[in-house]
C-alpha positions, -999 to 999 in steps of 0.1 A, spaced: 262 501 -308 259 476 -281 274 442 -297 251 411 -287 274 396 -264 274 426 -243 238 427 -241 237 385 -235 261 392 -211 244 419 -192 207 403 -195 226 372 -175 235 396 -144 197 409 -146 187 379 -144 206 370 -114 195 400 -100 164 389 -103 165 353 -89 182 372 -54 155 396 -54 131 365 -57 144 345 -34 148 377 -9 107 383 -13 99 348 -10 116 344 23 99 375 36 69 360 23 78 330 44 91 340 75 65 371 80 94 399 78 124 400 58 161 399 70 166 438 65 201 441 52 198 412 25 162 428 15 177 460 11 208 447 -10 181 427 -33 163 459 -38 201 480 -44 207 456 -68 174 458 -89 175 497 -90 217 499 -102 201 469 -132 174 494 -136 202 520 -140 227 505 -160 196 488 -183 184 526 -193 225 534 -203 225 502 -221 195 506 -239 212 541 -257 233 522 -273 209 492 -286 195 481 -324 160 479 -320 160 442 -316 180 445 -286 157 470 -276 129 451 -272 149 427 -251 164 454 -231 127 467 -227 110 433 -213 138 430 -188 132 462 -176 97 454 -167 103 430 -150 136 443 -129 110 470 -127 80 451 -115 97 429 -88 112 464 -73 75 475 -69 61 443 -56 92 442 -30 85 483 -20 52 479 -15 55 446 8 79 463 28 59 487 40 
């Protein structure tokens, strides 16, 4: 069972991930393009939470679960948003 400082731990680094990945699409959403190599590290960095989120969530009590499952969408919906723009 994942202990709740593991998963209080690991929803912190998801939602780091997600302020770069943020800050990544609103500067492409500035500037008119997006500095390629940062984008694409913003976008690495969404899919390994995605990743390591699913492995995390075997191991989760149900309330963590629902937790684990929020974050998810929304690692999951800022990947799309940040796909889609870039092409």
């Amino acid at each position: 069972m994942a202990t709740r400082q593991s998963v209080d731990e690991y929803m912190q680094r998801c939602n780091q991930v997600l302020e770069y990945a943020r800050e990544q699409q609103k500067l492409g959403a500035e500037q008119g393009h997006h500095n390629e190599v940062e984008y694409t590290e913003a976008l690495q960095g969404l899919e390994n939470a995605v990743n390591e989120i699913n492995h995390l969530s075997l191991s989760a009590n149900d309330e963590q679960q629902d937790r684990i499952y929020r974050m998810r969408l929304q690692l999951q919906q800022i990947q799309n948003e940040m796909i889609l723009r870039r092409h």
